[in-house]
LOVEXFI-947523 format. One record per atom (N, C-alpha, C): residue number from 1; z, y, x. Coordinates in nm, 2 decimals. Atoms other than C-alpha are relative to their C-alpha. Layout:
NUM/Z/Y/X
...
# end
This chain:
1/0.03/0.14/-0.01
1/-1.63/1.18/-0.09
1/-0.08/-0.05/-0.12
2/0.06/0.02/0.16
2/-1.91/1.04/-0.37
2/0.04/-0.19/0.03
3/-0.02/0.09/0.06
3/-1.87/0.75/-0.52
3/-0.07/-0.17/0.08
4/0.02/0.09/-0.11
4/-2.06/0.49/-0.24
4/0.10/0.00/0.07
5/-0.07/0.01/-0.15
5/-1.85/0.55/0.02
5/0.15/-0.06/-0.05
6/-0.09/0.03/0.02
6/-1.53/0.52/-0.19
6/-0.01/-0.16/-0.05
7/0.01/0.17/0.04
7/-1.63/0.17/-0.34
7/-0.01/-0.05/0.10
8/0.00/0.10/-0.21
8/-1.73/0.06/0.03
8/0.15/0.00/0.08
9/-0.14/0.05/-0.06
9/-1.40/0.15/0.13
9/0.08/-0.11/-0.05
10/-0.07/0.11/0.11
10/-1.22/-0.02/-0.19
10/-0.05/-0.15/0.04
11/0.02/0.18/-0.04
11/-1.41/-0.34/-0.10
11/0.04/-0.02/0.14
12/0.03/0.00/-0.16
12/-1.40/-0.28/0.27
12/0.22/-0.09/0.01
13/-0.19/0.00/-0.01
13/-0.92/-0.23/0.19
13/0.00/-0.20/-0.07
14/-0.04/0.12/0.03
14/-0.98/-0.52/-0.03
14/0.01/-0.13/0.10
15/0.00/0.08/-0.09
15/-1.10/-0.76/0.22
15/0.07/0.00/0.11
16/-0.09/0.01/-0.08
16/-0.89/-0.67/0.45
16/0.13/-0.06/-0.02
17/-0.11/0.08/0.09
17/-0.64/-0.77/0.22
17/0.04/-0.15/-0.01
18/0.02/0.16/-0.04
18/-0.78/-1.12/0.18
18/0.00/-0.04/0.10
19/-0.02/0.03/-0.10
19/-0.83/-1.19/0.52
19/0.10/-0.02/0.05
20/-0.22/-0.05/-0.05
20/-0.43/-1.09/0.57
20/0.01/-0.13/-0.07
21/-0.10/0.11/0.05
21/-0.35/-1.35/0.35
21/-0.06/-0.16/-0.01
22/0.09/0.11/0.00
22/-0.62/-1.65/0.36
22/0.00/-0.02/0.13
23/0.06/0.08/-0.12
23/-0.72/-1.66/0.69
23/0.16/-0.04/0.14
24/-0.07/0.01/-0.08
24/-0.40/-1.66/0.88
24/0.08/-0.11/0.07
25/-0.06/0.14/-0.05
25/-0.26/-1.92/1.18
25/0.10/0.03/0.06
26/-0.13/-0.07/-0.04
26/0.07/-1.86/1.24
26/0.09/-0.15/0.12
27/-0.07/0.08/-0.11
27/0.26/-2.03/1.54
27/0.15/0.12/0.04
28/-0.13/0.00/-0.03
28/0.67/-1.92/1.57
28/-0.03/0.20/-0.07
29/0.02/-0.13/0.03
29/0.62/-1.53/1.56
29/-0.14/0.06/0.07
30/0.15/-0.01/-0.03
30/0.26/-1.52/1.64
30/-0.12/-0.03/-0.11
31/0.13/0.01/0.11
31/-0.05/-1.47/1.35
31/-0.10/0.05/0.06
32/0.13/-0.06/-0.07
32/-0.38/-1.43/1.40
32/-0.07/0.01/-0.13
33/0.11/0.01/0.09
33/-0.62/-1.35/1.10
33/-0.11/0.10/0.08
34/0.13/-0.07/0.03
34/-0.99/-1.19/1.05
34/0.03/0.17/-0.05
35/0.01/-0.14/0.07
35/-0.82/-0.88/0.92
35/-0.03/0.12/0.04
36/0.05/-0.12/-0.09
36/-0.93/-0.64/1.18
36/-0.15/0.00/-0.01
37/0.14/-0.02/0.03
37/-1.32/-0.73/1.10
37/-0.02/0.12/-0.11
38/0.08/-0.15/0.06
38/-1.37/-0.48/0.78
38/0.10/0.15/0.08
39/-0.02/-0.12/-0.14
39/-1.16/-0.23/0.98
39/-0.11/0.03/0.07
40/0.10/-0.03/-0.08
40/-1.42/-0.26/1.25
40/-0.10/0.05/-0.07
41/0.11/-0.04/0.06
41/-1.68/-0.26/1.02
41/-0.02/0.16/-0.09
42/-0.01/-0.17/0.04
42/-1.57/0.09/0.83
42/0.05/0.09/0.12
43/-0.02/-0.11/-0.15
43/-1.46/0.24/1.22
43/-0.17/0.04/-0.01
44/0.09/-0.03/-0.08
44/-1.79/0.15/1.35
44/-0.15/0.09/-0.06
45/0.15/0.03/0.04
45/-2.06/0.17/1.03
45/0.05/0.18/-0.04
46/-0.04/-0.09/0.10
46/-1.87/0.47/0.84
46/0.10/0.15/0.08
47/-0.06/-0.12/-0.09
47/-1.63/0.69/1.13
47/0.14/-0.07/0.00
48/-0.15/-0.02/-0.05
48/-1.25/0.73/1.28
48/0.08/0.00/-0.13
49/-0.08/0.00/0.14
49/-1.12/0.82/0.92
49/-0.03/-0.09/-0.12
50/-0.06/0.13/0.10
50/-1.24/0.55/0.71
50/0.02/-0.14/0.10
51/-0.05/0.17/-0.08
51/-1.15/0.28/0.98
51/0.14/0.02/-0.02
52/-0.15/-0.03/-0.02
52/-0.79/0.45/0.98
52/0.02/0.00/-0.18
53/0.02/0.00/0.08
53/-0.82/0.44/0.62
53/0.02/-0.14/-0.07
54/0.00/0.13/0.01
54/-0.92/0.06/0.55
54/0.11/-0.03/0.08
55/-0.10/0.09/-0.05
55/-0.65/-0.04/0.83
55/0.12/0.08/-0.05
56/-0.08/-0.03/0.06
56/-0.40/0.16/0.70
56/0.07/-0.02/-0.16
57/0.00/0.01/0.17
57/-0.44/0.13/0.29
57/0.02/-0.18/0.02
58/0.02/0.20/0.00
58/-0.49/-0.29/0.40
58/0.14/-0.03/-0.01
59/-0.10/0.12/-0.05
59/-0.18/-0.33/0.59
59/0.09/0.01/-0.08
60/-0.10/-0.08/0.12
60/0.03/-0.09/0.35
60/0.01/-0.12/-0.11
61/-0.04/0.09/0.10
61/-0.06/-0.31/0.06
61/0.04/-0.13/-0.01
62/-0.10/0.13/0.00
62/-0.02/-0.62/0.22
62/0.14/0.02/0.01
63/-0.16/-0.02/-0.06
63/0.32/-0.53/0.37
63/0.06/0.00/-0.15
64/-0.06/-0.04/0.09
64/0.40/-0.37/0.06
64/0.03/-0.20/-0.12
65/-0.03/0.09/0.10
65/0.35/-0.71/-0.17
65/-0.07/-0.13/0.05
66/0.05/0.17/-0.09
66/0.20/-1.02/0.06
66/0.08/-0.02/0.13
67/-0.09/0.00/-0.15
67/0.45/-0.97/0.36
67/0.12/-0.09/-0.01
68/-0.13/0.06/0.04
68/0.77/-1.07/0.18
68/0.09/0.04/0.02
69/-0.07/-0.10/0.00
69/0.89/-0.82/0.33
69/0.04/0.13/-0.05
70/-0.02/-0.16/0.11
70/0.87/-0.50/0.12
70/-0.03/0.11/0.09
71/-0.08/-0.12/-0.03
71/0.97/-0.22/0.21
71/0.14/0.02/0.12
72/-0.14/-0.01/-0.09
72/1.20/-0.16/0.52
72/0.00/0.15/0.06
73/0.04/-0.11/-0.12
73/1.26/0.09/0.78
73/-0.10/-0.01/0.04
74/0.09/0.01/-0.12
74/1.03/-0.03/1.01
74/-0.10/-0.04/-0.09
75/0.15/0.01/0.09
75/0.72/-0.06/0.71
75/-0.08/0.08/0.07
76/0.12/-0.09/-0.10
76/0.54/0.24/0.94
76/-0.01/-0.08/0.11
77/0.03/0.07/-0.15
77/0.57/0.06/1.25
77/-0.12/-0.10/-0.02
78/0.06/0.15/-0.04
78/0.39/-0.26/1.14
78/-0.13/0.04/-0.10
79/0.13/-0.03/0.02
79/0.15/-0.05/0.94
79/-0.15/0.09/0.11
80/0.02/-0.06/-0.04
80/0.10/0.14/1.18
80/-0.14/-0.03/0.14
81/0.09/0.09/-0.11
81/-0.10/-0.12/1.46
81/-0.16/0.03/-0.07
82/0.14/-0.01/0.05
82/-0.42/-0.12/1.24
82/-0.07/0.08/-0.06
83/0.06/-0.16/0.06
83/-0.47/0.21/1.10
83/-0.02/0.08/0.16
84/0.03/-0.03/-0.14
84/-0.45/0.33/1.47
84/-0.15/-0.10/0.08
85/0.08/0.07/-0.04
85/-0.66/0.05/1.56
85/-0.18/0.01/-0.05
86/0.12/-0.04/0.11
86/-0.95/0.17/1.29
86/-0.01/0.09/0.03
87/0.01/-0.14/-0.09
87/-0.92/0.53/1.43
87/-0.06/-0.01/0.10
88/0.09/0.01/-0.11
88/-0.98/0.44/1.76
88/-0.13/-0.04/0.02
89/0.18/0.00/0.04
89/-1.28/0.24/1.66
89/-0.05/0.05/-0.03
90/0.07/-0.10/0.12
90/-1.41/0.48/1.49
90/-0.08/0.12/0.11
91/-0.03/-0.10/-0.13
91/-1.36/0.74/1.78
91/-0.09/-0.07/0.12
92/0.04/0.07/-0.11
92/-1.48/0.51/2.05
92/-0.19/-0.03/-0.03
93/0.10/-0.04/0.01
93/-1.77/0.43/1.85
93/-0.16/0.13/0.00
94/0.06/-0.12/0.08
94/-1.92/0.75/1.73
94/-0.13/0.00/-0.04
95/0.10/0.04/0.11
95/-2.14/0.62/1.49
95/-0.14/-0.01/0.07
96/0.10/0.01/-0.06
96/-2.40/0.53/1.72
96/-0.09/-0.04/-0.06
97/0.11/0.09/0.04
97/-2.75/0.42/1.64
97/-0.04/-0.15/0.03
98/0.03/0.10/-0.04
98/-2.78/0.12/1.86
98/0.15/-0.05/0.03
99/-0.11/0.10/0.00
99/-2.46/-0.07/1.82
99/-0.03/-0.17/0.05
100/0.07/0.14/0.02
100/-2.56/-0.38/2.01
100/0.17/-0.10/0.06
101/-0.12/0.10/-0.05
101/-2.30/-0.71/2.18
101/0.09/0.15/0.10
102/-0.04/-0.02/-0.15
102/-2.26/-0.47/2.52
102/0.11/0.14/-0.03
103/-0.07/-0.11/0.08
103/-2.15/-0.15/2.31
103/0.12/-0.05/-0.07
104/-0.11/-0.03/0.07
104/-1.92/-0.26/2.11
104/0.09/-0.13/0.02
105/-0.09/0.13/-0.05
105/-1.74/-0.57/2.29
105/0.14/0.10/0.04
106/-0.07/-0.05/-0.04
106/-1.53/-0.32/2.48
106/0.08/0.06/-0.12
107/-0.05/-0.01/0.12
107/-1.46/-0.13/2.14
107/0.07/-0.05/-0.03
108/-0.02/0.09/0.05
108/-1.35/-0.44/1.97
108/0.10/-0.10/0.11
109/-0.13/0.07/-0.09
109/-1.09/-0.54/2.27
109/0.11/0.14/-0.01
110/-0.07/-0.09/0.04
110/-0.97/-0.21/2.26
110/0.09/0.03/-0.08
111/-0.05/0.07/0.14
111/-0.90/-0.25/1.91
111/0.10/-0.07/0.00
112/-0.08/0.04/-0.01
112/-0.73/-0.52/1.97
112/0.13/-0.01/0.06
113/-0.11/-0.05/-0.12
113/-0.51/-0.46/2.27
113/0.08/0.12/-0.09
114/-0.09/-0.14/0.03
114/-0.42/-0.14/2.08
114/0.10/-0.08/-0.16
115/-0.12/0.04/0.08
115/-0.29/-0.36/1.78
115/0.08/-0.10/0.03
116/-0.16/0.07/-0.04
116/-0.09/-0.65/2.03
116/0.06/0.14/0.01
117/-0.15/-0.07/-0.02
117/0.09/-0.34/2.16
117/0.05/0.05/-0.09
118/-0.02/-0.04/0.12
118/0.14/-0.18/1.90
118/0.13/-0.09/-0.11
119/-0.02/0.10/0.07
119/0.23/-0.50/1.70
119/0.16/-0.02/0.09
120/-0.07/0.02/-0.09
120/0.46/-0.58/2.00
120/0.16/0.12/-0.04
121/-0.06/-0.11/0.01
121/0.61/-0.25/1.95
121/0.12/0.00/-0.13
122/-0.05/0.05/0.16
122/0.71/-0.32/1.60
122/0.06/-0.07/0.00
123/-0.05/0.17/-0.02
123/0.85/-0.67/1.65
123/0.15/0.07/0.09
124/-0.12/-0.04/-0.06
124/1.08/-0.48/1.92
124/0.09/0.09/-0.05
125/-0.15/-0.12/0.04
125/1.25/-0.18/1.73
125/0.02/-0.12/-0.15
126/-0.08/0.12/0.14
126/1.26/-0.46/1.38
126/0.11/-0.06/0.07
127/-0.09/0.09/-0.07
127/1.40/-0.71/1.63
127/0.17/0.04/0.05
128/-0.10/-0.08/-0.04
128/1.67/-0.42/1.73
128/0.09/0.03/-0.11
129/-0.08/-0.03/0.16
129/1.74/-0.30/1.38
129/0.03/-0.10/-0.08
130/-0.04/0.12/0.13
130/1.76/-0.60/1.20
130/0.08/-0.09/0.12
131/-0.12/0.05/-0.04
131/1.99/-0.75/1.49
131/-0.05/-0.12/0.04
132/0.06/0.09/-0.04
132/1.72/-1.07/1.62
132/-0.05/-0.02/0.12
133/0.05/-0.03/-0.10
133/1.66/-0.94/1.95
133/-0.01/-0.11/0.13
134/-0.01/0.08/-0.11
134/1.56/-1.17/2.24
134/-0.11/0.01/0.06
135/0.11/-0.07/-0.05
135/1.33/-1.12/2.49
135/-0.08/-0.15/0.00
136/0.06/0.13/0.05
136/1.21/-1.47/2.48
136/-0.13/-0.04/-0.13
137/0.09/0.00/0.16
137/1.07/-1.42/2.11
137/-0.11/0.11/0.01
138/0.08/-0.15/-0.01
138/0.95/-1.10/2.22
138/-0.17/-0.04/0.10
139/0.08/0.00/-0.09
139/0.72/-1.19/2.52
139/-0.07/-0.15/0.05
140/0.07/0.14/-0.04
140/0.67/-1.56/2.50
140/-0.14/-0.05/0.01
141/0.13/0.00/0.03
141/0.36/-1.54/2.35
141/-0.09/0.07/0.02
142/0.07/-0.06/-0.02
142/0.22/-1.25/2.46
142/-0.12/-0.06/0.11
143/0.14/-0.01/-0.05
143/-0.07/-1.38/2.70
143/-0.07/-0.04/-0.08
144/0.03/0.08/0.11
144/-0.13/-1.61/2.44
144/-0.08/0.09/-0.12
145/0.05/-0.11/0.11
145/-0.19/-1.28/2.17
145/-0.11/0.06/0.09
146/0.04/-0.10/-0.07
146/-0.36/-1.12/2.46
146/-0.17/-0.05/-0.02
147/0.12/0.10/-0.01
147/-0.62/-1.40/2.46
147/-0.07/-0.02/-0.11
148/0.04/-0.01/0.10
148/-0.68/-1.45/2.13
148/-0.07/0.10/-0.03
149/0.07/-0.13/0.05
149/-0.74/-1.12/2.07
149/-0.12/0.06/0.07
150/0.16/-0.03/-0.09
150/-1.02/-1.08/2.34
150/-0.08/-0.10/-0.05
151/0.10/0.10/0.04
151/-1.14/-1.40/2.20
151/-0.11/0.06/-0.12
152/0.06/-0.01/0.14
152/-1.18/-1.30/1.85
152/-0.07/0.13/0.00
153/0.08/-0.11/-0.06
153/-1.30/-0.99/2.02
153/-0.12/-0.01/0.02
154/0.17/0.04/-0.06
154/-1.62/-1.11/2.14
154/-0.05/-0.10/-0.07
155/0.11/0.10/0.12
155/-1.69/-1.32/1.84
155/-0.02/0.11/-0.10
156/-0.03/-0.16/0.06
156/-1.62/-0.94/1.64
156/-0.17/0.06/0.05
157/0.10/-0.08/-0.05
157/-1.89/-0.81/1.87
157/-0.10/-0.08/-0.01
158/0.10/0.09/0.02
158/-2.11/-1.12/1.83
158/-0.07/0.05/-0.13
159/0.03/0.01/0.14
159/-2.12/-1.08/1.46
159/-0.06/0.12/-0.07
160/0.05/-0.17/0.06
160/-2.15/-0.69/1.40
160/-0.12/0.06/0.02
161/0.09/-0.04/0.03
161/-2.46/-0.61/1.51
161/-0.08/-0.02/-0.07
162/0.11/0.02/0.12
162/-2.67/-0.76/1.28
162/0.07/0.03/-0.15
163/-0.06/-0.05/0.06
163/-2.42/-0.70/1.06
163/-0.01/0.14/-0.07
164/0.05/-0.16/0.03
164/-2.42/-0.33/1.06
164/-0.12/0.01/-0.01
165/0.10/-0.03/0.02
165/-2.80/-0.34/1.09
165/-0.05/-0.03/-0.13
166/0.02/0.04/0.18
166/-2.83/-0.50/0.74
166/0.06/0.08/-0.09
167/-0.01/-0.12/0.07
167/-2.61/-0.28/0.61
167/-0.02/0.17/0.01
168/0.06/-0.12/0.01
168/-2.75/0.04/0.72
168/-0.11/0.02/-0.06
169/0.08/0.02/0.10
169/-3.07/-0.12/0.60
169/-0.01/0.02/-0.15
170/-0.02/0.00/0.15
170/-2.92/-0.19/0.25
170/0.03/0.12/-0.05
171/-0.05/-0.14/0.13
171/-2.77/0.16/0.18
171/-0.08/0.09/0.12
172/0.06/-0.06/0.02
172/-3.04/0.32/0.35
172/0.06/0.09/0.10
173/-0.08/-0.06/-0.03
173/-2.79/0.49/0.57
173/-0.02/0.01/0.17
174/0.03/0.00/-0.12
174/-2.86/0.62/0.95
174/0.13/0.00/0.05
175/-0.16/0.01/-0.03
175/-2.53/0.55/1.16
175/0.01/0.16/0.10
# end
């Protein structure tokens, strides 16, 4: 790994970071932030292992010290939605040259859908082990996440191609 790619990541983890903790709208047991954009952006511009990379290094360190939570059992579970979610990007894309809206919308729901369930997933074995279980808390919101997340999906896919085309420009770099 030289020395570009690791700084692109490092800003790519950091931002993900900020996003986690700036942009988020939280309603009962329901958030939404931006923090899946540099994900996307190191799946789609960079591959499968640094998307799984940025979403994994992101959520870890939030979790780890912007969560509030720490450190639990279930720390892999709820890291686990966005480092999977940056893999599959990554995978799904395979670094194509023409990344336009029509390519990478579906990507970019995928993405998402894979971190509600995922997310979902996590919420249910915490909810079990830590003794808060109700199916009510569990499923209330879900069309509601489902929606969102195709929303912010197709504003994701709005934004990236020019996106990535500036930055392949800037570092010179064919996808």
């Amino acid at each position: 790994m030289n020395t570009r790619r690791l700084t692109t990541l490092a800003m790519l983890v950091a931002l993900n970071i900020v996003l986690s903790i700036l942009t988020p709208v939280r309603i009962a047991n329901f958030k939404f932030t931006f923090e899946a954009f540099p994900i996307l952006v190191a799946a789609i511009l960079m591959g499968p292992v640094d998307g799984l990379i940025v979403g994994g290094l992101g959520s870890f360190v939030y979790q780890l010290f912007f969560s509030g939570y720490g450190i639990t059992i279930t720390t892999p579970l709820w890291i686990l939605p966005h480092a999977l979610s940056g893999l599959i990007a990554g995978l799904l894309s395979g670094r194509k040259e023409n990344n336009d809206f029509r390519e990478l919308t579906p990507i970019c729901i995928l993405s998402s859908l894979t971190v509600t369930a995922l997310n979902l997933l996590a919420l249910y074995v915490d909810s079990k082990v830590f003794g808060y279980y109700s199916k009510a808390f569990l499923f209330a919101n879900l069309p509601v996440k489902i929606a969102v997340g195709i929303l912010l999906s197709i504003v994701y896919a709005s934004i990236l191609p020019k996106l990535l085309a500036y930055l392949k420009n800037r570092t010179g770099k064919q996808a």
